[in-house]
Backbone as a ProteinNet text record, in pm:
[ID]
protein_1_A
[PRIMARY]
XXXXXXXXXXXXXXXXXXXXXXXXXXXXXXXXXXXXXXXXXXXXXXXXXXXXXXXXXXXXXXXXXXXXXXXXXXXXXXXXXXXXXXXXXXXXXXXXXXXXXXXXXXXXXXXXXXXXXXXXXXXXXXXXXXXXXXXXXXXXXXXXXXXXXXXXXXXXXXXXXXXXXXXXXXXXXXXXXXXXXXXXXXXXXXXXXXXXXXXXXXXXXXXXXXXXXXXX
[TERTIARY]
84.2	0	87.5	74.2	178	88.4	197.5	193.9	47.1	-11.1	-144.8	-58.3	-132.9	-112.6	-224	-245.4	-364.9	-365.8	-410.6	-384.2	-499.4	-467.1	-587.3	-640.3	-758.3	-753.5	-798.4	-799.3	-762.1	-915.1	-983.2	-1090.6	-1213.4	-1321.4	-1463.7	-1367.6	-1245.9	-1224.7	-1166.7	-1084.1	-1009.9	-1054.8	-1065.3	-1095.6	-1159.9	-1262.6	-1364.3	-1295.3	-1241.4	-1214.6	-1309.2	-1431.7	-1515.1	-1513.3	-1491.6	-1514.1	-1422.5	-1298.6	-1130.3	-1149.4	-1180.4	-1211.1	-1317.7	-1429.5	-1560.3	-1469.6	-1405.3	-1399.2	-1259.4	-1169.7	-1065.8	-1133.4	-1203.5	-1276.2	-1326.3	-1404.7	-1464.8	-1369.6	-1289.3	-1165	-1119.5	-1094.1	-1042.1	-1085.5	-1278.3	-1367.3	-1400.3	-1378.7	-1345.6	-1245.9	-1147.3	-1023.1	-1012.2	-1046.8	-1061.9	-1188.7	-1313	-1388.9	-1475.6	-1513.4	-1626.9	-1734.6	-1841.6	-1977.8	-1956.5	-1991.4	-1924.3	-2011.1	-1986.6	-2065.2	-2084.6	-2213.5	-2294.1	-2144.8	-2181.1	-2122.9	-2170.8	-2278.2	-2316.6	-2198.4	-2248.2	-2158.8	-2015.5	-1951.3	-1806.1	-1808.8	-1927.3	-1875.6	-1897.3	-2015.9	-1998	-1875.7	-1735.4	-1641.2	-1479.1	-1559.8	-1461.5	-1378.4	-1284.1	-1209.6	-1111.7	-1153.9	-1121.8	-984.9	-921.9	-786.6	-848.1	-748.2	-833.8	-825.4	-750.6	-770.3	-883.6	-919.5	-1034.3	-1171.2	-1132	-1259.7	-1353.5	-1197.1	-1216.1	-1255.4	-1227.8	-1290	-1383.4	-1441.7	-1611.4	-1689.7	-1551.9	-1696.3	-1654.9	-1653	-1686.4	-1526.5	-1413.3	-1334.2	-1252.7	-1217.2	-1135.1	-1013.9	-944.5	-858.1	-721.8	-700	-620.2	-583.7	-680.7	-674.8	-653.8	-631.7	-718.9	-625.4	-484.9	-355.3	-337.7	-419.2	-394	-508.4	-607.6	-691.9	-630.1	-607.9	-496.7	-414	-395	-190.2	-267.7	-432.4	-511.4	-561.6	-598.5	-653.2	-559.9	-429.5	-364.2	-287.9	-280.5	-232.3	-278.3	-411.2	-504.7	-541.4	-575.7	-586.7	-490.6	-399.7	-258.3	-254.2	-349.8	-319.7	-451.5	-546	-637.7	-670.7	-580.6	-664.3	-636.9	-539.4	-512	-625.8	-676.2	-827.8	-915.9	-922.4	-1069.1	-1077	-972	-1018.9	-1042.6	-1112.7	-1167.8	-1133.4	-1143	-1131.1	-1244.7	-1256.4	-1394.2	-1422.7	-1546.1	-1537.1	-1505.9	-1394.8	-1312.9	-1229.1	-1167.9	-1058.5	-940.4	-912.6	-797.2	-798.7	-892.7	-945	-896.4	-941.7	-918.9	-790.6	-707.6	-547.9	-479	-531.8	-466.3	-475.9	-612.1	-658.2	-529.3	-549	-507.5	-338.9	-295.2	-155.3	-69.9	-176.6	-167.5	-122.7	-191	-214.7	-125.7	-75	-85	29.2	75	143.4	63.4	125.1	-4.6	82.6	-51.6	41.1	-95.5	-100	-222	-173.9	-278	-328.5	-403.9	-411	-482.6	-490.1	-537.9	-566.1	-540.4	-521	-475.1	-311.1	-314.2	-121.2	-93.1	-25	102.3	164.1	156.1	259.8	197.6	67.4	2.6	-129.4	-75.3	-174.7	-72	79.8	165.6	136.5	143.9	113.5	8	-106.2	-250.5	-224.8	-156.1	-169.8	-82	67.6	115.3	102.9	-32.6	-112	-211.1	-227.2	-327.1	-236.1	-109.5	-8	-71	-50.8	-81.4	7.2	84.7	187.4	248.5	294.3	424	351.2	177.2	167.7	176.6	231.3	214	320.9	392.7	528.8	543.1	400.4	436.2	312.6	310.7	237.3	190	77.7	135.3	2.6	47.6	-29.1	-2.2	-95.3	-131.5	5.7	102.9	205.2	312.2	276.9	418.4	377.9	223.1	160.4	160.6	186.7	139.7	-2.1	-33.6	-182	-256.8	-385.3	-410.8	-491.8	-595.2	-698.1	-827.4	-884.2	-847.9	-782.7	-683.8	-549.9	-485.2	-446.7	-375	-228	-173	-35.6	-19.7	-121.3	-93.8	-56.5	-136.1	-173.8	-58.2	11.6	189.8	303.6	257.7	368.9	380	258.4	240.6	318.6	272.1	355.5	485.2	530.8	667.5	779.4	720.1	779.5	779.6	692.9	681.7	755.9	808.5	839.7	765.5	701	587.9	519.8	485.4	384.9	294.3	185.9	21.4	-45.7	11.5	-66	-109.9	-212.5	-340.3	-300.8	-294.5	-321.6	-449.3	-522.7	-613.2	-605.3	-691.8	-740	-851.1	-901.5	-1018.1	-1048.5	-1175.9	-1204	-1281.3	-1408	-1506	-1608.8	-1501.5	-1529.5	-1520.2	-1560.2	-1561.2	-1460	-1366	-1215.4	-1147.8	-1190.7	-1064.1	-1082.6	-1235.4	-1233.1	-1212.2	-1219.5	-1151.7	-990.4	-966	-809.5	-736.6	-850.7	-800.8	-771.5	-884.6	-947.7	-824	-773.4	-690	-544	-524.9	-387.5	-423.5	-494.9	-512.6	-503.8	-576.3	-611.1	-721.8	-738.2	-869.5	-928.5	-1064.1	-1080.2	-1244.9	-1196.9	-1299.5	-1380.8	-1501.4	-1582	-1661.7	-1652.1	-1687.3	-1794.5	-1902.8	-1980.4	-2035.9	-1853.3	-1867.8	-1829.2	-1813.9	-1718.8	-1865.2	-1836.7	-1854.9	-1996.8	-1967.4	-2024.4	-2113.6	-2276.5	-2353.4	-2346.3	-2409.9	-2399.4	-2478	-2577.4	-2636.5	-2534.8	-2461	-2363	-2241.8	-2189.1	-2096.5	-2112.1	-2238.3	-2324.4	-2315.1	-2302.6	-2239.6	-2136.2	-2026.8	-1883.3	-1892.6	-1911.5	-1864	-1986.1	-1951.7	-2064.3	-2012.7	-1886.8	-1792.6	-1850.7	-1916.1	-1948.8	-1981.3	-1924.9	-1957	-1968	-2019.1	-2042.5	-1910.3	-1810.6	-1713.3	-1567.7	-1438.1	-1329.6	-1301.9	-1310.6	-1339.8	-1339.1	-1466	-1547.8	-1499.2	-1462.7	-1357.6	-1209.3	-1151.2	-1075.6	-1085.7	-1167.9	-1248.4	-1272.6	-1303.9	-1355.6	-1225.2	-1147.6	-1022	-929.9	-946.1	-863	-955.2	-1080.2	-1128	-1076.3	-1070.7	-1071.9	-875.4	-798.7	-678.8	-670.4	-733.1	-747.7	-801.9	-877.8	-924.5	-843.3
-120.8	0	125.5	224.1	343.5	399.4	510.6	607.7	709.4	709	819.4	959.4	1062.7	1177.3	1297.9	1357	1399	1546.6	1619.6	1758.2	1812.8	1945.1	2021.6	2143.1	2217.3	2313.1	2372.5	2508.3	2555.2	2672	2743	2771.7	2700.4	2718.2	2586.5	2423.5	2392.8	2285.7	2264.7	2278.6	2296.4	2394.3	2529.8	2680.1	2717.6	2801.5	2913	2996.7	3106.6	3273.5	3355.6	3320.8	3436.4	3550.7	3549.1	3684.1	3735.2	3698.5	3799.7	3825.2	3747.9	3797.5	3938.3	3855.6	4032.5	4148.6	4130.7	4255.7	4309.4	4226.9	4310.8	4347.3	4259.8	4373.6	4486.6	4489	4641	4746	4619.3	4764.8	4865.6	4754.8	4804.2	4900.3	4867.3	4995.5	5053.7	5054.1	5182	5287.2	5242.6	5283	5380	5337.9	5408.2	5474.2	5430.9	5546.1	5469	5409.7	5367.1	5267.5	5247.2	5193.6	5015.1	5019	4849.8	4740	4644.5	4550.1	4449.4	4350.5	4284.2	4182	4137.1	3962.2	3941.2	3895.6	3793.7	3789.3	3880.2	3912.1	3872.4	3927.4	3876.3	3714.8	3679.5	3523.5	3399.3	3438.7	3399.2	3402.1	3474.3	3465.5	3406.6	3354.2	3292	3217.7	3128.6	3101.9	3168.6	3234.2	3262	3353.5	3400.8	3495	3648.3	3732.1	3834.2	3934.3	3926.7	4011.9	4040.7	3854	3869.7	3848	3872.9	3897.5	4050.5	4153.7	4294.1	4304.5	4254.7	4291.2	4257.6	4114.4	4112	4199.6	4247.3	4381.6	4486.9	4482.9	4645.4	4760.6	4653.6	4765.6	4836	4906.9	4925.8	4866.3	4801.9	4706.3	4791.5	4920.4	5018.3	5023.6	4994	5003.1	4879.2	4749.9	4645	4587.3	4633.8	4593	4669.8	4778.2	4884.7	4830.8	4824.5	4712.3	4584.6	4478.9	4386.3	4401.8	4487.1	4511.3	4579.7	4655	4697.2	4573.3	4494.5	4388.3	4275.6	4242.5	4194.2	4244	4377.3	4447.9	4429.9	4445.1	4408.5	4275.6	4184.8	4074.5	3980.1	3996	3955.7	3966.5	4071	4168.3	4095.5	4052.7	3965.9	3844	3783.3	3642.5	3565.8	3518.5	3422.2	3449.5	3577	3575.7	3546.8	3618.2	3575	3434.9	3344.2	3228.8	3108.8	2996.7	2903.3	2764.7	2687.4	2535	2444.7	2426.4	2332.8	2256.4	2196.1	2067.3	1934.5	1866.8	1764	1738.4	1894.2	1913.7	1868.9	1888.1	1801.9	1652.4	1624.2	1461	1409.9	1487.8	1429.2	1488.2	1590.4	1600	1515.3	1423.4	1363.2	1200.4	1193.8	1072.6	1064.7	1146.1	1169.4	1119.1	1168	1134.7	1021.9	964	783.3	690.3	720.8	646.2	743.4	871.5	960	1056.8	1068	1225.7	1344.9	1459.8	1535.4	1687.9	1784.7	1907.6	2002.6	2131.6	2240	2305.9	2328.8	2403	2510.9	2613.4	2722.7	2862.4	2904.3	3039.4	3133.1	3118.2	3196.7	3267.8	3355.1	3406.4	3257.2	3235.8	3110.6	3153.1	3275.5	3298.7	3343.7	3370.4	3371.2	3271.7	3184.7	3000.5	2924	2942.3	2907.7	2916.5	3093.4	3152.5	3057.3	3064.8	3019.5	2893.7	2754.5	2664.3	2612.2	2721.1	2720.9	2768.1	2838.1	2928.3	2810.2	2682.1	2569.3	2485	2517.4	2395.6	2217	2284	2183.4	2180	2271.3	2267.5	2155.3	2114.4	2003.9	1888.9	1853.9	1720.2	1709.4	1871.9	1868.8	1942.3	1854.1	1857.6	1957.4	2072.7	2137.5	2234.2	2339.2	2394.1	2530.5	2502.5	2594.4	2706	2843	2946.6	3040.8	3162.5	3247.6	3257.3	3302.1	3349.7	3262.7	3152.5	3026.5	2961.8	3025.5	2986.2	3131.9	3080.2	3163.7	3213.9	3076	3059.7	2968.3	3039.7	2994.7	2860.6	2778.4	2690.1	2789.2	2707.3	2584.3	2531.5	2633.9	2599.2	2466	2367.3	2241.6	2294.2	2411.8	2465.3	2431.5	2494.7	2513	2338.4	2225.4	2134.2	2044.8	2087.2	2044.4	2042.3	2191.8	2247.2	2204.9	2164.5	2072.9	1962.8	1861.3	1729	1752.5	1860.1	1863.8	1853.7	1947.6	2009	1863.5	1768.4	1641.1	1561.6	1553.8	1464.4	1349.2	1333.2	1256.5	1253.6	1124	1134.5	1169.6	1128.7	1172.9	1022.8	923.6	791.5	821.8	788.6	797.7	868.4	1008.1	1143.8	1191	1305.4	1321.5	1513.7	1550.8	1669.3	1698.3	1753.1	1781.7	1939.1	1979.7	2093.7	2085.8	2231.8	2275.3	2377.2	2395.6	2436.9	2381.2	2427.7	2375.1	2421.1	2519.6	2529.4	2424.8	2349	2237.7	2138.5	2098.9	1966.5	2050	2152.2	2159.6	2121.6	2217.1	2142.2	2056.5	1952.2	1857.3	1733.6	1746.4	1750.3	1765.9	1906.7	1925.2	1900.4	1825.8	1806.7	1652.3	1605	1422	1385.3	1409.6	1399.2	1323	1273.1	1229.4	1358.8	1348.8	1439.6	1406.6	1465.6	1409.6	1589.9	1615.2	1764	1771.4	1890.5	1881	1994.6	1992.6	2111.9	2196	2160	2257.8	2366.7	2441.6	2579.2	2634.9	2719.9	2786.8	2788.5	2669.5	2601	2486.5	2489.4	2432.8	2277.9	2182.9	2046.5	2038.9	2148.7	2161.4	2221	2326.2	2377	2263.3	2179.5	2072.7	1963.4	1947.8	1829.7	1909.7	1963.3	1995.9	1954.7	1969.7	1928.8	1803.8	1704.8	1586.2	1553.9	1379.9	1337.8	1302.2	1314.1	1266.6	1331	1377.6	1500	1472.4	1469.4	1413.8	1565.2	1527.6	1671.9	1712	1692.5	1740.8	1692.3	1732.9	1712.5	1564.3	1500.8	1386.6	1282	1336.2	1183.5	1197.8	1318.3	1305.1	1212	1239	1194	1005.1	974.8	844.4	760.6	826.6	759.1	754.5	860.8	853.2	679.7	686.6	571.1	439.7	424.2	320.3	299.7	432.3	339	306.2	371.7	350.1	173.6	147.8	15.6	-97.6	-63.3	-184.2	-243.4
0	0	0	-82.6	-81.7	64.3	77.4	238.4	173.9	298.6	254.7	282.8	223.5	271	234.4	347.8	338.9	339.8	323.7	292.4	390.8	416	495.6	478	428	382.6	535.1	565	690.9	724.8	667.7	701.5	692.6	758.4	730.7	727.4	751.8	784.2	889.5	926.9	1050.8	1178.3	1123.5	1230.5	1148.1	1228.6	1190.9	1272.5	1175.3	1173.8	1120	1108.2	1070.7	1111.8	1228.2	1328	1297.8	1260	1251.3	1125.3	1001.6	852.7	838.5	911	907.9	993.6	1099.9	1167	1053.3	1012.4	921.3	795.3	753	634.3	667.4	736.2	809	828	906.2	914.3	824.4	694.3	605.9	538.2	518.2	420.1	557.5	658.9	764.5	722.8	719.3	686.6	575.1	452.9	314	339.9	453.7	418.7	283.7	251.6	176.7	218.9	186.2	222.3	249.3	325.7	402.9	301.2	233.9	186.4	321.6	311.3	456.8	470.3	587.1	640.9	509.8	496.4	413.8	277.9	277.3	113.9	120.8	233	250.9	301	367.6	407.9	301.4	194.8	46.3	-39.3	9.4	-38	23.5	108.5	215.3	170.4	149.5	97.3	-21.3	-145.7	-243.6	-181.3	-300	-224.9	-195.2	-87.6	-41.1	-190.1	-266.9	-366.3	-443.7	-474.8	-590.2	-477.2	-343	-264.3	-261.1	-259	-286.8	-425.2	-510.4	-666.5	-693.8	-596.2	-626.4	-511.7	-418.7	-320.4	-421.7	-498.7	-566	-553.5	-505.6	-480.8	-639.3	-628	-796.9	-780.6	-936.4	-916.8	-876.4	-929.1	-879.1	-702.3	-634.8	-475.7	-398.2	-492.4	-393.9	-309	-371.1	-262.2	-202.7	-160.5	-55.2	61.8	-21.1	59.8	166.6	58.8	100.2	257	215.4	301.9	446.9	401.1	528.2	606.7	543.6	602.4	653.5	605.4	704	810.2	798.1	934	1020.9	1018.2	1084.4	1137	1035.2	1068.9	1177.9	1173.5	1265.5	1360.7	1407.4	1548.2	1638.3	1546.8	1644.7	1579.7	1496.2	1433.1	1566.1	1656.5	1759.7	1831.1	1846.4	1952.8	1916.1	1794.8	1707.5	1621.3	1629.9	1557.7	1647.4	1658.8	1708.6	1592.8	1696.1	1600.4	1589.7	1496	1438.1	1567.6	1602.9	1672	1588.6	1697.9	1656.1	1527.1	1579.2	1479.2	1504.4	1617.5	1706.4	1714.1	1714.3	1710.1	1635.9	1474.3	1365.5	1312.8	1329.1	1320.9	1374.3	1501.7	1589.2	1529.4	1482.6	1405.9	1307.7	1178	1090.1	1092.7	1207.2	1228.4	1236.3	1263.9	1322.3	1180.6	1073.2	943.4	802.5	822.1	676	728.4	657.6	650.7	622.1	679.6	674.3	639.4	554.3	515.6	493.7	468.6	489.3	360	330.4	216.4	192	191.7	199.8	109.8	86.5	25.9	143.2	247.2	379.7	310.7	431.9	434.6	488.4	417	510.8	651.6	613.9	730.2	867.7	842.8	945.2	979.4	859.1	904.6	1050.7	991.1	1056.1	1215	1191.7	1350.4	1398.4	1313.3	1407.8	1454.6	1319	1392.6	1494.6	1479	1673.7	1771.1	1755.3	1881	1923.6	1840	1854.2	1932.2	1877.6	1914.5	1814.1	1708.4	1592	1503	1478.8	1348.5	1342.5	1443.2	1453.4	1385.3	1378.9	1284.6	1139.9	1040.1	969.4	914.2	797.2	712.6	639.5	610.1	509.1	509	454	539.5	394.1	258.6	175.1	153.9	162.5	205.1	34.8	38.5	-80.4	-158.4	-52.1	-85.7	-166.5	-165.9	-172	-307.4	-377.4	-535.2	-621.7	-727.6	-828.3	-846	-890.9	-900.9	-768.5	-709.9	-575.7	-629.1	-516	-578.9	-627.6	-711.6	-805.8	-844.3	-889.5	-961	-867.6	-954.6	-882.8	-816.3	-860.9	-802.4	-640.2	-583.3	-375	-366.9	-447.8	-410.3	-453	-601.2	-626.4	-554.1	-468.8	-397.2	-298.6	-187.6	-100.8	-121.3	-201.3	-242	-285.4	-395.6	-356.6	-249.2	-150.1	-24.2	64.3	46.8	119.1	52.7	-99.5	-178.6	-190.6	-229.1	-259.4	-410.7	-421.3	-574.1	-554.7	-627.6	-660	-572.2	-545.6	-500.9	-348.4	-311	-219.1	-140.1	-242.1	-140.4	-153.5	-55.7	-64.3	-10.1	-27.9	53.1	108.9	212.6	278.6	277.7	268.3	248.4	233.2	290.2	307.6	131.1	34.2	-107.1	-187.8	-307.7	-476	-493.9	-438	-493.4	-410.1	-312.4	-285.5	-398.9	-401.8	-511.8	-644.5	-660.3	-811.3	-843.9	-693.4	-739.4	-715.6	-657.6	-616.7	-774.8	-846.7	-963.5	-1007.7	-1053.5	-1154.7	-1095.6	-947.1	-947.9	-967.6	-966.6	-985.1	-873.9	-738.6	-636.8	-558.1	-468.6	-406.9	-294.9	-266.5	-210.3	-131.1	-15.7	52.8	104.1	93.8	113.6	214.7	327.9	457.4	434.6	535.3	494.3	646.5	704.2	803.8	815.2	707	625.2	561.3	497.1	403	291	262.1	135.3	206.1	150.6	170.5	81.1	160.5	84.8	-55.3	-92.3	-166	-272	-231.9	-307	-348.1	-267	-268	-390.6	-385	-470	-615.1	-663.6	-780.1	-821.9	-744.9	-722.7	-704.9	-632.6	-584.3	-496.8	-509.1	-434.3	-281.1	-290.8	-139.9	-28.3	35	119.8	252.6	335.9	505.1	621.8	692.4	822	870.4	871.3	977.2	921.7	967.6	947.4	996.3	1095.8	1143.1	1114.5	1031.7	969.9	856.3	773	645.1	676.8	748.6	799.4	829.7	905.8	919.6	764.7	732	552.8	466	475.3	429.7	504.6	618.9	687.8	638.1	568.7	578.1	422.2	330.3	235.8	227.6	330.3	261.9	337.1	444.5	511.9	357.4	282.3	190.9	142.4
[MASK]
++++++++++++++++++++++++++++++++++++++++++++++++++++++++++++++++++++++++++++++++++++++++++++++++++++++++++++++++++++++++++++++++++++++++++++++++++++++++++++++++++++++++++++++++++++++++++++++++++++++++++++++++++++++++

């Protein structure tokens, strides 16, 4: 049986940071002084990168790294307070560890996924760790999901990723991946079911289904 290795995408799968994402956006069209678009609107874009989050709120493409560079100033200064961990996220990092090598994947800063998951005291189960900054092209794009397996040295054989969006299984898709879809993030199972039929409640039980089928 080749070595599993399982990938982790890091918002709606692991931690809910909602609260540190809404309050740094605010900040930000605080900041510049323009008309706040709802939660709603920003938590419909949760995952995607913060750039092309500002270009679907209406920002001009001229500003949106001024935007950007507002919102992680910000963000940094309270994500360790404001973020929380899924229930039985630890469970299933801890699960996970037992059977797979393990590495994170995200449309996040890397460099402040890093921070969060050694403010969890979680980093250490995981070899590799690849954030906005470390791709060209974010997910969909199969790149975050190459770079991962590079950095592990590893092939394409029974790896997988977990994630709460249609951008994990897309790029899971276009790196030749398995992929298992949680719908404790973001993205509704109704929304998921477009994408893939894989779809379970929680990081966990993704996790769980992953170990049964690498057991067959």
């Amino acid at each position: 049986m080749h070595e599993v290795v399982i990938l982790f995408d890091l918002d709606g799968t692991v931690i809910d940071s909602t609260q540190a994402i809404l309050e740094s956006f605010h900040n930000s069209f605080d900041h510049y002084g323009v008309t706040h678009p709802s939660d709603e609107a920003i938590k419909a874009l949760i995952g995607h990168p913060l750039d092309d989050m500002y270009k679907t709120l209406g920002i001009a493409e001229d500003d949106i790294w001024d935007y950007v560079n507002t919102y992680k100033q910000y963000y940094r200064g309270i994500a360790c307070a404001k973020t929380t961990l899924l229930p039985q996220a630890i469970e299933a990092i801890k699960e996970a560890a037992t059977f797979a090598r393990l590495g994170i994947v995200t449309t996040k800063t890397g460099k402040y996924s890093q921070e969060l998951m050694e403010y969890f005291d979680l980093m250490h189960y995981f070899e590799t760790l690849v954030g906005r900054e470390h791709v060209i092209e974010p997910k969909p794009h199969a790149e975050p999901i190459l770079k991962a397996l590079k950095n592990m040295g590893v092939t394409h054989n029974n790896v997988w990723i977990i994630g709460d969006t249609h951008l994990d299984i897309e790029s899971s898709k276009n790196a030749g991946i398995k992929h298992v879809a949680v719908t404790s993030g973001y993205e509704t199972k109704e929304q998921l079911q477009q994408y893939t039929k894989v779809i379970v409640d929680n990081v966990l039980q993704a996790v769980k289904r992953i170990k049964g089928a690498a057991d067959e």
